[in-house]
ROFIKE-888408 format. One record per residue: residue in three letters; residue number from 0; y, z, x of N, C-alpha, C in turn. Coordinates in steps of 0.2 Angstrom, whole numbers. Example, Ala and Ser with C-alpha at 12.3 -4.5 7.8 and 13.67 -1.06 7.14 Angstrom:
! residues 2
> seke	domi	nv	nw	nu	cav	caw	cau	cv	cw	cu
> ala	0	-28	39	66	-22	39	62	-16	39	66
> ser	1	-11	35	64	-5	36	68	0	39	64
***
This chain:
! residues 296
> seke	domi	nv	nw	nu	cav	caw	cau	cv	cw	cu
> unk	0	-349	-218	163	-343	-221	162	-339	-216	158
> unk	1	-333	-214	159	-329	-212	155	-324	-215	150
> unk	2	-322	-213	144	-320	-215	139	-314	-220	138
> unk	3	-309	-217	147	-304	-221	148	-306	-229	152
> unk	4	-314	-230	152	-316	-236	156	-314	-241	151
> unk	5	-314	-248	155	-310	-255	153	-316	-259	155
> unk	6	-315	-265	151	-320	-271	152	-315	-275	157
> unk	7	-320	-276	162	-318	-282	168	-319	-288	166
> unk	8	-316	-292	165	-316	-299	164	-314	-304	169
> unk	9	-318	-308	171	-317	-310	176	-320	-319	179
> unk	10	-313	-325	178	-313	-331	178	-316	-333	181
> unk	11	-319	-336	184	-322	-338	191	-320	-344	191
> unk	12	-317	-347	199	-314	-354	198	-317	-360	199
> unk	13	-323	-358	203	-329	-363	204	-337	-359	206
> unk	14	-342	-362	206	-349	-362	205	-350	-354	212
> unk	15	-346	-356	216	-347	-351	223	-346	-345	223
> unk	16	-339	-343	217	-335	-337	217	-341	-335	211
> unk	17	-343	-338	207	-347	-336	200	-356	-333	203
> unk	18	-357	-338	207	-363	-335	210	-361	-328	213
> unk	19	-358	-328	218	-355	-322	222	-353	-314	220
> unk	20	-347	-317	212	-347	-313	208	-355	-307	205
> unk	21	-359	-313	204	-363	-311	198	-370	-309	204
> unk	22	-369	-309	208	-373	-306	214	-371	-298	218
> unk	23	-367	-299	217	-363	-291	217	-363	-287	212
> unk	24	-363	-290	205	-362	-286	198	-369	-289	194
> unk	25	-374	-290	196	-380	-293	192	-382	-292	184
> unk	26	-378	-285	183	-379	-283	176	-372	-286	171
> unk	27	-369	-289	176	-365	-293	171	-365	-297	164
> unk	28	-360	-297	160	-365	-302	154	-361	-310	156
> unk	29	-362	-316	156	-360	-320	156	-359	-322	151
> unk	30	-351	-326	149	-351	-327	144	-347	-335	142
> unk	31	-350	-339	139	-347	-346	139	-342	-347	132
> unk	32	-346	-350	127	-342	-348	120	-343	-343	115
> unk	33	-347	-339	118	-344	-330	115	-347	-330	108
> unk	34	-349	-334	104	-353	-336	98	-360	-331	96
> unk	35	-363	-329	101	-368	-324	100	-363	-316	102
> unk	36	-359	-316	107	-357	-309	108	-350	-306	104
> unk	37	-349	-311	98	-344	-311	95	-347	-308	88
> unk	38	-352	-307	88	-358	-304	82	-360	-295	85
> unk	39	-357	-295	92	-361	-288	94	-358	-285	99
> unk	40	-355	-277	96	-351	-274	96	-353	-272	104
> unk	41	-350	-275	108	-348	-271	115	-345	-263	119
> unk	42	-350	-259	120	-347	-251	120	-344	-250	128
> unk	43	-341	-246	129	-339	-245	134	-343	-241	141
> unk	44	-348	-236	137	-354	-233	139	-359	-236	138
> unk	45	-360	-243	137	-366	-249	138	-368	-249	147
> unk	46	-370	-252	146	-374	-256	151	-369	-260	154
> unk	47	-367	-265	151	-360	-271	155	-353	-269	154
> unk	48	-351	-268	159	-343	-267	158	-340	-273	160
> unk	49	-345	-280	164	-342	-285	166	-342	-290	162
> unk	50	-338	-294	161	-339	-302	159	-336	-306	164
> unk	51	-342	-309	163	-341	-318	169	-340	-323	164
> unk	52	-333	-324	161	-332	-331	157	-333	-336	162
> unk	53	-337	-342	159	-340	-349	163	-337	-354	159
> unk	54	-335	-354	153	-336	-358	149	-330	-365	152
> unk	55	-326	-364	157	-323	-369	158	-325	-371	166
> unk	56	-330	-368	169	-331	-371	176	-332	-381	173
> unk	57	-330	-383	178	-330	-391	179	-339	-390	180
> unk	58	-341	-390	185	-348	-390	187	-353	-390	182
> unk	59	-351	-385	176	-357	-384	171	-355	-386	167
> unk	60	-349	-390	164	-347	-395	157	-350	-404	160
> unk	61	-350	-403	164	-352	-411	166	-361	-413	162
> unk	62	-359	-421	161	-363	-425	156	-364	-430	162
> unk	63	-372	-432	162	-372	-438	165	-381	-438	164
> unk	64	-385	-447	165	-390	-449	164	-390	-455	167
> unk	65	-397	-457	166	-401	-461	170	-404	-465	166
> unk	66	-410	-469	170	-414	-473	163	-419	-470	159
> unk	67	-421	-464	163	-424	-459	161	-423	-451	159
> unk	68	-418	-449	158	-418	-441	156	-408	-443	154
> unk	69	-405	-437	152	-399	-436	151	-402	-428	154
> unk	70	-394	-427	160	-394	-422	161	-386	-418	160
> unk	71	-385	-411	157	-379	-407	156	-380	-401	159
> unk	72	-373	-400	160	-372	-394	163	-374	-389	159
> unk	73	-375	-382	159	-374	-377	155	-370	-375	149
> unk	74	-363	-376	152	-356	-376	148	-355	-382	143
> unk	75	-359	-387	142	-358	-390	139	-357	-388	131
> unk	76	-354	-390	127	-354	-389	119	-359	-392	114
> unk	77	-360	-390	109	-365	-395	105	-365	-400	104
> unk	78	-356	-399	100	-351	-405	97	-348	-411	104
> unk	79	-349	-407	110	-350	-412	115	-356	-416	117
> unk	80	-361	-413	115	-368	-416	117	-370	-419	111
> unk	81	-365	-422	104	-365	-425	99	-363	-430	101
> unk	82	-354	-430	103	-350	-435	104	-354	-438	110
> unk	83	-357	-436	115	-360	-441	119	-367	-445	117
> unk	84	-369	-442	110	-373	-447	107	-379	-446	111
> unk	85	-380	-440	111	-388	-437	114	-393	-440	110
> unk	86	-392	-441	101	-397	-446	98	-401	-449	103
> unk	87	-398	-453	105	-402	-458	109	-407	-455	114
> unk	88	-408	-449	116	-413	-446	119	-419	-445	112
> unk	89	-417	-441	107	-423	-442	102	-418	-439	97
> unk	90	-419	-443	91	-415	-442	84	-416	-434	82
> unk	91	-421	-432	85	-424	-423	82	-419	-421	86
> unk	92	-418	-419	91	-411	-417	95	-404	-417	90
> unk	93	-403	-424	90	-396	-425	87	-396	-423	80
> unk	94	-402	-422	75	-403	-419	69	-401	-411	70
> unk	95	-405	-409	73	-404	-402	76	-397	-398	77
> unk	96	-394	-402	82	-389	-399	84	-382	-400	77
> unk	97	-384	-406	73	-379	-407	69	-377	-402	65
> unk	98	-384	-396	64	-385	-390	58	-385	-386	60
> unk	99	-382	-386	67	-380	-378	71	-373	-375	71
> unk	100	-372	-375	63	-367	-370	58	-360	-377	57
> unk	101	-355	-372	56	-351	-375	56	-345	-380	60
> unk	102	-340	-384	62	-340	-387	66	-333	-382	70
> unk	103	-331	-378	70	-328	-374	73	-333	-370	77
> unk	104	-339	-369	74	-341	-365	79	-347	-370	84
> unk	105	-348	-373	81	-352	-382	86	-345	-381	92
> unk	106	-342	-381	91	-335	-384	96	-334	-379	103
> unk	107	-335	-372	100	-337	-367	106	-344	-365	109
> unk	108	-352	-366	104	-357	-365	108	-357	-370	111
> unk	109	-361	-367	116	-364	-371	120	-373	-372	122
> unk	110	-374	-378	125	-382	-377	126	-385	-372	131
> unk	111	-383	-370	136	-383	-362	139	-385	-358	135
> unk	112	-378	-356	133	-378	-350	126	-386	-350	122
> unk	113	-388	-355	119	-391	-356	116	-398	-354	118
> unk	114	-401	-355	124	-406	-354	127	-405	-348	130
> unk	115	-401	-345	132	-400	-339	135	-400	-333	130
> unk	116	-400	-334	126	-398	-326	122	-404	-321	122
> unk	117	-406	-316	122	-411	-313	126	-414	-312	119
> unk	118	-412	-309	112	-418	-306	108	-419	-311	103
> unk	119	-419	-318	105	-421	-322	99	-421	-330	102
> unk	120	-424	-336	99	-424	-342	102	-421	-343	96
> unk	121	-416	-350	99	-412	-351	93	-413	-359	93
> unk	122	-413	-363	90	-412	-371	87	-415	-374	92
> unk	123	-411	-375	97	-412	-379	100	-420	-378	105
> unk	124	-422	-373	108	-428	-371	112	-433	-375	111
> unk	125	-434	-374	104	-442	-378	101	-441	-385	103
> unk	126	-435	-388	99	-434	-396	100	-436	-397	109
> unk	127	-431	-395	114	-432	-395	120	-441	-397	125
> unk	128	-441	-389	122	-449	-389	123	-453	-394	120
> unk	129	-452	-396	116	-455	-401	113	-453	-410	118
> unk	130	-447	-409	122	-445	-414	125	-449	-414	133
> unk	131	-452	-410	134	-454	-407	139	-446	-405	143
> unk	132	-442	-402	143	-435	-403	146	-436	-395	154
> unk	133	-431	-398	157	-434	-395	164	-425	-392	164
> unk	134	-425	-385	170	-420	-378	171	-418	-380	178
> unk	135	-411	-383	176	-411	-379	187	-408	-371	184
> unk	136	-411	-368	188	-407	-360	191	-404	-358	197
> unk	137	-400	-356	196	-395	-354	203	-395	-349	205
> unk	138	-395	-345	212	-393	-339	214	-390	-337	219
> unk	139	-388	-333	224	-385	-332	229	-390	-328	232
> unk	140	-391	-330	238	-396	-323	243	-391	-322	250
> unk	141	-391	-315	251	-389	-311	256	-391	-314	263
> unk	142	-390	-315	268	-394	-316	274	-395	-310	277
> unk	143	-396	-306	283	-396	-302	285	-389	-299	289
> unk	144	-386	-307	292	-379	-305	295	-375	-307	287
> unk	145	-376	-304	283	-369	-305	277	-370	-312	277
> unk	146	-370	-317	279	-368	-324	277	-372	-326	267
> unk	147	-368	-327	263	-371	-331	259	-377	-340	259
> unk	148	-382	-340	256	-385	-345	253	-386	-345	246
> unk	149	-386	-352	246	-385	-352	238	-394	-357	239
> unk	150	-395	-355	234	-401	-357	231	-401	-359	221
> unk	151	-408	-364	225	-408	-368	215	-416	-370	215
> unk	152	-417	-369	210	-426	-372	208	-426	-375	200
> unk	153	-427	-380	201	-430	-382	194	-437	-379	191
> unk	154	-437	-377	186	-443	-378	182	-444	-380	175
> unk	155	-450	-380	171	-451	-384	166	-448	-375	161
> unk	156	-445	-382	155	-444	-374	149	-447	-369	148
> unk	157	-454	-371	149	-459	-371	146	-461	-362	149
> unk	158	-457	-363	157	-459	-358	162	-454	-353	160
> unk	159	-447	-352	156	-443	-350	156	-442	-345	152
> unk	160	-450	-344	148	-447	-337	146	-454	-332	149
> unk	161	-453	-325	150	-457	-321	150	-465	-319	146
> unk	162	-466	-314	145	-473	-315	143	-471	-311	135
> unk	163	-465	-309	136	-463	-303	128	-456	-310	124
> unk	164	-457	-317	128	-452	-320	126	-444	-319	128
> unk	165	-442	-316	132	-436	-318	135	-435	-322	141
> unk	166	-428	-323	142	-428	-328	147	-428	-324	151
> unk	167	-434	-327	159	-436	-323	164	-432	-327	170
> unk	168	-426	-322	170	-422	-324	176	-423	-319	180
> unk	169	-420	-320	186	-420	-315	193	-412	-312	191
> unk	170	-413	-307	195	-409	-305	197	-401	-308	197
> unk	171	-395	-309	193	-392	-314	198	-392	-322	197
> unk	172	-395	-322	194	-399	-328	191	-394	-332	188
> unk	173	-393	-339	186	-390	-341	183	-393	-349	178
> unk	174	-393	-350	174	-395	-358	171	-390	-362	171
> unk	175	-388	-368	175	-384	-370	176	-386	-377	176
> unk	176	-390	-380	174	-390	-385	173	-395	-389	167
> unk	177	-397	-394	161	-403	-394	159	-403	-403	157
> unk	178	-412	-405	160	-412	-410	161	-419	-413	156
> unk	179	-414	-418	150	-419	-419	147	-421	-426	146
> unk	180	-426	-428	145	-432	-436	146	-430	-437	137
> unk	181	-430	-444	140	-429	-447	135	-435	-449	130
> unk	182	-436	-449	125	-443	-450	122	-443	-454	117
> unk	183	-447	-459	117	-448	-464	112	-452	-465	106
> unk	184	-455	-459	105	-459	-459	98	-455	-462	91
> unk	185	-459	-464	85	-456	-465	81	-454	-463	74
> unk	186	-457	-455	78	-454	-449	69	-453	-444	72
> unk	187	-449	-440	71	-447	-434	71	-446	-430	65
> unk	188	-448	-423	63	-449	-418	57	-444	-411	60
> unk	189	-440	-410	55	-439	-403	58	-437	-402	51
> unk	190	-438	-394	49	-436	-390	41	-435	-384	46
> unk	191	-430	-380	43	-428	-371	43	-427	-369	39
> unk	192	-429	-363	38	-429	-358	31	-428	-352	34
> unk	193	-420	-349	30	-420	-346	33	-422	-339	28
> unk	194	-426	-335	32	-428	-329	30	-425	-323	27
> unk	195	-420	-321	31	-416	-315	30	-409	-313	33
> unk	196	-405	-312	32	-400	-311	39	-399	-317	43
> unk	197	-400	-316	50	-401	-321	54	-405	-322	58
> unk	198	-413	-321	51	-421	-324	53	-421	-327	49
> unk	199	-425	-333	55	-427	-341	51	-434	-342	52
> unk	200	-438	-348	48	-445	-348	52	-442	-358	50
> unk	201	-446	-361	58	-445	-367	58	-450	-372	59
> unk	202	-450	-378	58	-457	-382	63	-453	-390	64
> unk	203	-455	-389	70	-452	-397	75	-457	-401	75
> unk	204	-460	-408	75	-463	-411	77	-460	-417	79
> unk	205	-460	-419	85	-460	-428	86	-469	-433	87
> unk	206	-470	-438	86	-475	-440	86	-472	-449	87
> unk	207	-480	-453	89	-481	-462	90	-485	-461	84
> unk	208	-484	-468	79	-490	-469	75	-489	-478	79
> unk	209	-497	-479	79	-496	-485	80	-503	-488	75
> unk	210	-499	-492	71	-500	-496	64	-507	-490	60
> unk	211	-504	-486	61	-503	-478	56	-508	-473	59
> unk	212	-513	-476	64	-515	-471	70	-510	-466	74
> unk	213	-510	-460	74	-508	-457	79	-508	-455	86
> unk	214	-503	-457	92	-506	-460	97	-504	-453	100
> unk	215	-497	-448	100	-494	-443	102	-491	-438	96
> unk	216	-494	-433	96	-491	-429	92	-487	-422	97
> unk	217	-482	-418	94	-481	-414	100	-476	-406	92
> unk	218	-477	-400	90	-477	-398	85	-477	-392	87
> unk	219	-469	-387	83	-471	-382	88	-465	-379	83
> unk	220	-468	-374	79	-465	-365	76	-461	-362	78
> unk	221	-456	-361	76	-452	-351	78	-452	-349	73
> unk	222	-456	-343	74	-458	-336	68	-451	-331	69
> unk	223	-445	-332	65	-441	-328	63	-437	-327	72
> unk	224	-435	-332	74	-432	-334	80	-434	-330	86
> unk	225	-441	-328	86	-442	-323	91	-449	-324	96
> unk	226	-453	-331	93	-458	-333	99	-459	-341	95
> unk	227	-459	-344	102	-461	-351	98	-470	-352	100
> unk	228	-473	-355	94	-478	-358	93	-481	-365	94
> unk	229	-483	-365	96	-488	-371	99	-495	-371	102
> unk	230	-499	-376	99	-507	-376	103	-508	-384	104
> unk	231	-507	-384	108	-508	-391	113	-516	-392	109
> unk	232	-524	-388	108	-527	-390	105	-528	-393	97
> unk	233	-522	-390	95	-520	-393	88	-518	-399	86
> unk	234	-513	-401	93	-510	-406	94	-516	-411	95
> unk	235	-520	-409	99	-526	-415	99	-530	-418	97
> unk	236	-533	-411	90	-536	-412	84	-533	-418	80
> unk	237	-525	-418	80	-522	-424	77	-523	-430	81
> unk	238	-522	-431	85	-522	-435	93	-528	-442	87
> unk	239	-526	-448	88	-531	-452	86	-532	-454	79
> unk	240	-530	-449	73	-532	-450	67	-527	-454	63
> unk	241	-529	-457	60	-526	-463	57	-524	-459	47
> unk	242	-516	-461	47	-514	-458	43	-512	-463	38
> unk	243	-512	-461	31	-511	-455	27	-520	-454	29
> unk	244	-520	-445	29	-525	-444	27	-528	-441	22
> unk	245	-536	-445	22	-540	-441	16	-537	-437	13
> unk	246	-540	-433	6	-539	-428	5	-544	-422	8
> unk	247	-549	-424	9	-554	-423	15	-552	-418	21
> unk	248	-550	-425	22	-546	-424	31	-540	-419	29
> unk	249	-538	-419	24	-532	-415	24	-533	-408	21
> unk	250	-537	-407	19	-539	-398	18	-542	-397	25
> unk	251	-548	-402	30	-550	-398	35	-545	-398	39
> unk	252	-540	-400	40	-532	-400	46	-530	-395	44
> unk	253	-529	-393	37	-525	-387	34	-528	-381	35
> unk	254	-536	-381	34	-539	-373	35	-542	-373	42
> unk	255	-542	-377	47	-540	-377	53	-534	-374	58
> unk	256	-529	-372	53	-523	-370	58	-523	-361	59
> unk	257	-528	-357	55	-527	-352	57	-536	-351	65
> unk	258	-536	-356	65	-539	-357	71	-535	-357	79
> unk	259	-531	-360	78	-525	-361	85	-518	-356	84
> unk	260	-517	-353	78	-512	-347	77	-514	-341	73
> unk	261	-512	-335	77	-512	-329	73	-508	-329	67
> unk	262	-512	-325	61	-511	-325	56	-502	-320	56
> unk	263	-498	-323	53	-493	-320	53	-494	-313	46
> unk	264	-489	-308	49	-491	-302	47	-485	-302	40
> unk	265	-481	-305	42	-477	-306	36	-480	-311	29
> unk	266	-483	-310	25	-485	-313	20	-480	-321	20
> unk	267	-474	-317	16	-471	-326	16	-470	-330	21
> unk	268	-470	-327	29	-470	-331	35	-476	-335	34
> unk	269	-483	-335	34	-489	-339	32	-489	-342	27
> unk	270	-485	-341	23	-486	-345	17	-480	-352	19
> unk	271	-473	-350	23	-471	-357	26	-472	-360	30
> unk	272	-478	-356	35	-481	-360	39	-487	-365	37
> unk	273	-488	-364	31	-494	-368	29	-491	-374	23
> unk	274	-486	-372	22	-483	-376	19	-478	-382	22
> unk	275	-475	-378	27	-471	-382	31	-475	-388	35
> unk	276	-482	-386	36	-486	-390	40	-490	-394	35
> unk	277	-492	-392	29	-490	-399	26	-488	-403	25
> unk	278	-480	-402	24	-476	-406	22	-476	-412	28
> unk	279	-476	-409	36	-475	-414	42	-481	-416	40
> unk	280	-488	-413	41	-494	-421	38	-492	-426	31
> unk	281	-489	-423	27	-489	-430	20	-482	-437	23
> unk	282	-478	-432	28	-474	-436	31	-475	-440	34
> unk	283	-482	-441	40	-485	-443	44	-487	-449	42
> unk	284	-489	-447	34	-491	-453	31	-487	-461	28
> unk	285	-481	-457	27	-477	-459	26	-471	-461	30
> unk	286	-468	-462	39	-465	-462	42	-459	-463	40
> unk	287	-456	-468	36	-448	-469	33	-449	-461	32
> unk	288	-451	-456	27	-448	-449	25	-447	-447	30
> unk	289	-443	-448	36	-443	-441	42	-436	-440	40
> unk	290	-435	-433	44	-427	-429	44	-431	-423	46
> unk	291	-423	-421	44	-422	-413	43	-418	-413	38
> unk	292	-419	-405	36	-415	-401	33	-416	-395	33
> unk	293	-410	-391	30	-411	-385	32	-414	-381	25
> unk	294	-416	-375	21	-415	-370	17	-415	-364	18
> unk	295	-410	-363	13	-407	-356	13	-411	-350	9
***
């Protein structure tokens, strides 16, 4: 490209024109509230010279639920997935999103945005995953006589990113819808610290205690926003145990965790992964102490 090239920006008025677009130009960047690509200097000799703004299709701002799941379009906003009192799906969501900066920029991200950005997972993924929440993806396929097919698949979050952690989309690809179960448990834990910059290390949990037994626990790490931790075996060591626990029981839970996680390479990262994960067992014990909060 030469130096007098211009960035294409281009509206798309509904779901048909935006597939079609972005099946033609795949290396496009999509872009809804601009909040991560407002951080990163765009070259003209880059790789994208396109923008596909989404952020106001009707299609992908729609809210709606059932007796089971609440589902959102893509384009949704944070500060709109507050105002419709997503709480009700699980307080650790509603916690979450309330600390996702300040309210100017809640007002432009969106939950897309969030899950898509490619070199980091940001807030919301853990809690998700943690809700078990499931992807419709969109695409457009060529037929052989030219005519277009649109095509869609759900899958669980879970499948959604790569083996290096990026979201593993096709070609063309698009996330355009996300459908989350409502869950019933009665504590949720979430703390972030943030490390440096804009590295953080965090730890989500929801859990059931029934009359101080643990019936469901579900617990899950992001090491400096760039892979999230979870071991469904740890999860089930817990599974059963009646809390508060021993002191006992609470050194062999704690010198147990470098059994189901790699030792992190960063020193103070292990020292708040062992610390963080404290804090959620003494909480356990205590159910009234749940929240969140953040440090700086």
């Amino acid at each position: 490209m030469t130096e007098n090239t211009a960035f294409h920006v281009h509206i798309p008025q509904n779901m048909t024109v935006l597939l079609n677009l972005y099946n033609k130009a795949p290396r496009s960047l999509i872009m809804a509230g601009g909040t991560h690509l407002m951080n990163h200097t765009m070259k003209p000799d880059g790789e994208h010279h396109s923008i596909l703004a989404v952020g106001q299709l009707d299609e992908l701002k729609k809210i709606s639920r059932t007796d089971r799941y609440i589902e959102l379009g893509s384009c949704v906003t944070i500060n709109e997935m507050i105002d419709a009192q997503l709480g009700v799906a699980s307080p650790l969501l509603l916690d979450t999103m309330s600390h996702m900066g300040p309210y100017p920029i809640r007002n432009v991200s969106t939950i897309g945005g969030n899950l898509c950005i490619p070199e980091k997972r940001m807030d919301l993924f853990p809690v998700l995953l943690l809700m078990d929440a499931r992807m419709e993806l969109r695409h457009v396929k060529r037929k052989r006589n030219g005519r277009a097919s649109y095509k869609s698949r759900w899958i669980h979050i879970n499948s959604f990113l790569d083996a290096e952690g990026r979201p593993d989309l096709a070609e063309g690809e698009i996330l355009s819808r996300i459908r989350i179960p409502f869950y019933d448990g009665s504590f949720h834990f979430h703390r972030k610290v943030n490390i440096q910059d804009n590295d953080f290390f965090t730890i989500n949990a929801l859990a059931s205690l029934d009359k101080g037994v643990l019936s469901d626990v579900r617990v899950a790490f992001t090491n400096g926003g760039l892979f999230i931790l979870r071991s469904r075996d740890m999860e089930a060591n817990l599974m059963g145990r009646r809390f508060p626990l021993t002191r006992k029981e609470l050194d062999e839970v704690m010198s147990g965790l470098s059994r189901y996680f790699s030792k992190p390479e960063n020193p103070y990262e292990e020292y708040l992964m062992n610390s963080l994960f404290r804090q959620l067992l003494e909480s356990l014990a205590d159910p009234s102490d749940t929240g969140d909060f953040s440090l700086q």
